[in-house]
N, C-alpha and C positions, 0 to 999 in steps of 0.2 A: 546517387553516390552510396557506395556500401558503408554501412554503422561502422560508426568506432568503437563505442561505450557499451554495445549491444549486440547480444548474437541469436540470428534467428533459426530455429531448424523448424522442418516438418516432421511430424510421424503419422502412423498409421495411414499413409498413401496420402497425408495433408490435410487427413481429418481434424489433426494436431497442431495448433501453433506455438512451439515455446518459444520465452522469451527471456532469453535469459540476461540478467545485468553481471555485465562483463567488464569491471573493474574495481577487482580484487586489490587491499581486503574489502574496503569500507562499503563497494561499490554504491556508491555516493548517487542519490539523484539529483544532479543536477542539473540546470535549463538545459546544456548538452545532449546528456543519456532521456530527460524529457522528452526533446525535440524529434531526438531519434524513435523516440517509443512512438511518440503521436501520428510520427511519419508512417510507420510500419504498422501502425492500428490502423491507419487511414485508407492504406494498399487495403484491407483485410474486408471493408467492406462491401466488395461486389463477389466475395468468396463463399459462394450457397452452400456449399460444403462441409465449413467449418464447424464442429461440432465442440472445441475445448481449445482455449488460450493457457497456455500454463505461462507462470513466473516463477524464476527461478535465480538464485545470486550465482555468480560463479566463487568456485571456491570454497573457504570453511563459514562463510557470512551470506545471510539472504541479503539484508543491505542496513546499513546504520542510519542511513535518511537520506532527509534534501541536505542540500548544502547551506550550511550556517552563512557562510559569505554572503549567501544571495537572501538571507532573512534581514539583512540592516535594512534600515527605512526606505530610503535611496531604492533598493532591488525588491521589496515584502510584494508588490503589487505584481511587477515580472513573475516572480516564484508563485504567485498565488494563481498567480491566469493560467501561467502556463502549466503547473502541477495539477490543478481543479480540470481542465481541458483533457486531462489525458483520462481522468474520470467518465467526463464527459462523454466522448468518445466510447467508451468501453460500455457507456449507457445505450447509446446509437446501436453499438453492434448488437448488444444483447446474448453476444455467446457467452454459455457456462466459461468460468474462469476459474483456477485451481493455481496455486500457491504453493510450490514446495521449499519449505523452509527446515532450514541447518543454523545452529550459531545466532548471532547477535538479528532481531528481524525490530526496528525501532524506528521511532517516529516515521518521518514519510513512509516506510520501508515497512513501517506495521500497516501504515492505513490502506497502502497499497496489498496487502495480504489481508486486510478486513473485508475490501470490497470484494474481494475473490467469494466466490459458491461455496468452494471446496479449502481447505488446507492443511495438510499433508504436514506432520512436524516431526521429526528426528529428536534424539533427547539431549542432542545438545541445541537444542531454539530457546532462544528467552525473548521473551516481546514485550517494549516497552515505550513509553507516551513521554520522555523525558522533557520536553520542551518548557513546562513549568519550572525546569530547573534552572534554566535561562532567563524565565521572566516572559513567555511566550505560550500561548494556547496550539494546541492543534486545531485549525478548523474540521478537517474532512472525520476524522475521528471526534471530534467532538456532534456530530450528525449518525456517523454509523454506530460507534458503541454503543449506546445506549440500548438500540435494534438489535444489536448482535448478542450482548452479554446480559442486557439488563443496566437499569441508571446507576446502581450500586457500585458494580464493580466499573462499570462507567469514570462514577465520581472517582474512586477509588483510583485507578491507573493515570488520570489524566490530571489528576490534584496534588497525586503526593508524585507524580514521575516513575516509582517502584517499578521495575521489572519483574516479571514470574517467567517462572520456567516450563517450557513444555507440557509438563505433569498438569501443574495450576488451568493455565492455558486451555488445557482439554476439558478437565472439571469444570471447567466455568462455560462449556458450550463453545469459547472461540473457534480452537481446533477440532477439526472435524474428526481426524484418524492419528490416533499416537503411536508412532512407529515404535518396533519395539529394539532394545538396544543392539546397536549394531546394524541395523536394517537400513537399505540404502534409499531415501529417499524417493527419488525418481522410478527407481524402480516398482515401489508400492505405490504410487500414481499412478502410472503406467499401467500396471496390470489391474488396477481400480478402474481407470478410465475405459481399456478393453472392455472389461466386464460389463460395467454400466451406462457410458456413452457411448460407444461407437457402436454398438446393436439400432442406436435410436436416428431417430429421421434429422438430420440437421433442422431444418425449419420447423420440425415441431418443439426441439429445443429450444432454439430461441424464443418461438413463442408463447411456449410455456413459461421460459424464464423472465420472460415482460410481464406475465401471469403473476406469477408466484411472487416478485421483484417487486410489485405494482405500487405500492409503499414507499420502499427503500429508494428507487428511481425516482420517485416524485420526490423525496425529502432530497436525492441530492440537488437534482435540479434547483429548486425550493429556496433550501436552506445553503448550501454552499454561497449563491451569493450575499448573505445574510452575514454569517460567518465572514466572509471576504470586507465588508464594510466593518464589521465589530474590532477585526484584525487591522485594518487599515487607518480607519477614521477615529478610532478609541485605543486599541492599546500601542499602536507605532507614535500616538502622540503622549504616550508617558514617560516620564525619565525612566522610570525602571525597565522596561521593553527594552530600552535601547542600551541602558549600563549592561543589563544582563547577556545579551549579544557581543557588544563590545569587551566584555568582560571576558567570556570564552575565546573569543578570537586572539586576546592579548596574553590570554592566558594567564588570569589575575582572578582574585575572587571579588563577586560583584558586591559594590557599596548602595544596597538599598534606599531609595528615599522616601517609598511608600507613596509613590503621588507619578 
């Protein structure tokens, strides 16, 4: 069945797989646009070829997240299989992955642009770990930032929520390449990925990036189901986890009970 939530193209003769999330603005991930993505990573693995997966949001937004609906108590465990699974998966393949991001790129929608090699940011991207604002951790970011940015700014995004902007973003290591204003996205990927992946051997890519990875892939495997139990069996069982959920969806501000 063709994707709904998701749109696939090739380039460079299929050396290329984007993927882009195709439901504009928020383009929301939810077990949906999930399902679809795991499907189409799944195809991707008898693909020797493959040399770069990109992500990409359709529209003025990389993606605002998962879907809050599916974080209440009742769904946290769905959302956590099936979100961590698509991680998963992108571990198996092992092809370099590249991130082009515009506009709002936040919670799920960041950690899915963390795990990427590469990421490509325009100056209007802001990235940000909001979920504390809800009463909620990120797990999969709570494993790569620390890798990626350092514990600091770590602590920093994923404690107080704070979003930065592109500029920040790049100074601190996250973003790989700051477009410069005006500069189309895709297009400075594109001619990056020419230059510096498609000259290279597909399987030596991969195997260099299980190389180089060799950390980061064991901490997801590792830690993700760690994080999956701290999420499920400690904080789904607090009042505040659950007002603060309830509280967004209702659209009320939440009444704290610390316990």
């Amino acid at each position: 069945m063709e994707p709904q939530l998701i749109k696939v193209e090739k380039h460079f003769d299929g050396a290329v797989a984007k993927i882009i999330l195709n439901s504009p603005k928020a383009n929301i991930l939810e077990a949906a646009m999930l399902s679809e993505i795991l499907c189409t990573l799944a195809g991707m693995s008898d693909n020797k070829d493959l040399k770069a997966i990109v992500f990409e949001g359709a529209g003025k937004h990389f993606s605002f997240g998962a879907s809050v609906q599916e974080h209440t108590k009742e769904n946290a465990a769905m959302m956590l299989h099936s979100f961590h699974g698509m991680f998963h998966q992108l571990v198996r393949l092992a092809v370099p992955t590249v991130a082009v991001v515009r506009g709002q790129c936040l919670g799920g929608g960041m950690e899915l642009a963390l795990f990427c090699n590469f990421i490509f940011a325009d100056r209007t991207a802001m990235f940000g770990q909001p979920e504390i604002v809800l009463g909620v951790f990120p797990p999969p970011a709570s494993v790569m930032l620390p890798r990626k940015v350092g514990q600091a700014y770590a602590d920093d995004l994923c404690l107080t929520g704070r979003s930065i902007d592109a500029v920040e973003a790049h100074r601190i290591g996250m973003v790989n390449i700051l477009l410069d204003e005006g500069q189309d996205a895709w297009e400075a990927a594109s001619a990056w990925i020419d230059k510096y992946l498609i000259p290279k051997s597909a399987e030596c890519l991969r195997i260099a990036n299980q190389a180089v990875r060799k950390d980061f892939f064991r901490r997801i495997w590792e830690d993700f189901p760690r994080m999956e139990g701290l999420y499920l069996a400690d904080l789904m069982e607090t009042h505040d986890a659950n007002e603060g959920i309830n509280a967004f969806l209702e659209k009320r501000k939440p009444e704290w009970k610390n316990k």
